[in-house]
N, C-alpha and C positions, 0 to 999 in steps of 0.2 A: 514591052509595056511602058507606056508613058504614066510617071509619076504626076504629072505635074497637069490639073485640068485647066488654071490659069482663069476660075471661075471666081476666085477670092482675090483677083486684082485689082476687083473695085472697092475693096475694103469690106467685102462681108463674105459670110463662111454658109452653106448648108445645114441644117438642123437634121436630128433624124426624125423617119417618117416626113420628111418635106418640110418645107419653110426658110428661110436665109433672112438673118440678123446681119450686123456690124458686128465686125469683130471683138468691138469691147465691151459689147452687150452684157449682159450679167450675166447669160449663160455660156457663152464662151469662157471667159473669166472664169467662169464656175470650174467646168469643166477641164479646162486647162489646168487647174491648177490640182485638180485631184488625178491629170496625168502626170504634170511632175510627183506628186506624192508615191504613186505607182510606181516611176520610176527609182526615185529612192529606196521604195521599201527591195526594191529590183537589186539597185547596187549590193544592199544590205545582206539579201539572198543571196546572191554572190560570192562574195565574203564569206560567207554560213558556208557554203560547197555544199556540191547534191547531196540527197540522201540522209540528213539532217534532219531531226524534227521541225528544228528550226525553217530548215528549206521548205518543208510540207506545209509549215502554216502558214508560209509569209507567199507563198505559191497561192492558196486558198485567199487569202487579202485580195492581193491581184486581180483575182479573178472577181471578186465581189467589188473590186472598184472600176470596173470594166459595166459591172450592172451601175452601176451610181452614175458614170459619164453617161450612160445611153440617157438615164433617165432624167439627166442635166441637160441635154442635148432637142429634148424632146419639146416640143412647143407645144404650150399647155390646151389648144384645140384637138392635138393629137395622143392626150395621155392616155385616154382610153384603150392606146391600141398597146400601152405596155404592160409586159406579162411579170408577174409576180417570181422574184429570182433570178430572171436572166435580162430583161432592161429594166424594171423597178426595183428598189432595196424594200425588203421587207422585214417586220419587225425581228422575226426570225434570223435573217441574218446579224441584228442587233444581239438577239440572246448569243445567236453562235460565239461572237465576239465574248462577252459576259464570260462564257464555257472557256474558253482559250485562255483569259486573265486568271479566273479561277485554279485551272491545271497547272498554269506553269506558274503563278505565287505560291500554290503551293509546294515548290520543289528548293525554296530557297527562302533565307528570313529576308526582310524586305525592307531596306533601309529606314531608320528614322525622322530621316531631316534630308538636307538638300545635299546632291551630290553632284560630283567634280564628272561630266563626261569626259570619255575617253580611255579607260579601263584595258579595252582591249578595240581592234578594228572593226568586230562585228555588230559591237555595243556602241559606238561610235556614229556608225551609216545609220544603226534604230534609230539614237537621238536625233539625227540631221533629218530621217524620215518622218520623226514622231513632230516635229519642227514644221515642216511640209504641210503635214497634215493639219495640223494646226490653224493654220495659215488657210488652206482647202475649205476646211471649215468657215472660217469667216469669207471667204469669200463668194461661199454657194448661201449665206445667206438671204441676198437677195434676186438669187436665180430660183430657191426650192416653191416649190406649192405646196398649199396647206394638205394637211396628213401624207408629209413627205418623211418616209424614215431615213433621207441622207445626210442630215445635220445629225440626230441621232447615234447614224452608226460610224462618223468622223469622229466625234466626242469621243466612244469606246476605244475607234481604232486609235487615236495616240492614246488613249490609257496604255493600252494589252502591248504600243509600240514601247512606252516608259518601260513596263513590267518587263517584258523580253530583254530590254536592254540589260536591266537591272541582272535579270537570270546571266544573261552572256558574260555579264563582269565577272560572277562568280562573288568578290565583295570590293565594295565603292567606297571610293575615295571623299570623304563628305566634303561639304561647303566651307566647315571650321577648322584653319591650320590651329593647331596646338603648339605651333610655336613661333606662330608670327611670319613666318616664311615657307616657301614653298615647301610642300611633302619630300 
């Protein structure tokens, strides 16, 4: 099997459902960048090792950012054809997110002020993810269509990414040395 269709060497890429942009179109851009996100929160999983609660939710992300690309990807003559959950985000997947912050804030206090990442390696790859996503976010801004839940559910996802990290450190290291020099 050939990788390579050699159809984006004119400088533009396939949409799905049909259509082809430039590659630095908004929604390439868009999407691209909430595939690096993916990928991070991937390394981050990783890291966690199977089997993990932590592996099950950040597996579950993944998977709902695979719905966000399709429906990034999708050129707006062709939205109609996407299906609620599996290529459009729904607001539902926004509460899921909400549900996931809620569980695991509560299984630890939760810092007060601003903290030092780096704690441990798997609270580490969250923040570089939750950073990612971030970044995903402003850049599907001007890819989303109006009542699009994917700005929405990027907003949650680096919340619920902060809060995981926070859980992984077990407890952080704050922004304030107490004594002028490093911890």
């Amino acid at each position: 099997m050939d990788i390579s269709t050699k159809t984006g060497d004119d400088g533009t890429t396939g949409l799905f459902y049909g259509g082809r942009v430039a590659k630095n179109d908004a929604a390439p851009n868009a999407y691209g960048a909430v595939d690096e996100a993916q990928a991070c929160i991937g390394l981050a999983r990783a890291a966690a090792g199977p089997g993990a609660d932590l592996d099950a939710m950040l597996t579950a992300m993944c998977r709902d950012l695979y719905v966000a690309m399709a429906e990034l990807a999708t050129a707006p003559e062709n939205r109609h054809k996407l299906a609620g959950g599996s290529t459009l985000v729904t607001d539902s997947m926004v509460e899921s997110l909400d549900a996931v912050g809620d569980l695991v804030s509560d299984r630890f206090t939760m810092p007060t002020e601003f903290v030092i990442p780096g704690e441990s390696e798997v609270a580490a790859r969250l923040d570089v993810a939750r950073t990612v996503v971030r970044r995903a976010e402003r850049e599907c801004i001007d890819a989303v269509h109006d009542g699009s839940s994917v700005i929405p559910y990027l907003n949650r996802l680096s919340d619920v990414l902060w809060t995981l990290a926070r859980w992984q450190e077990g407890s952080s290291r704050t922004s304030r040395s107490t004594s002028g020099l490093a911890d």
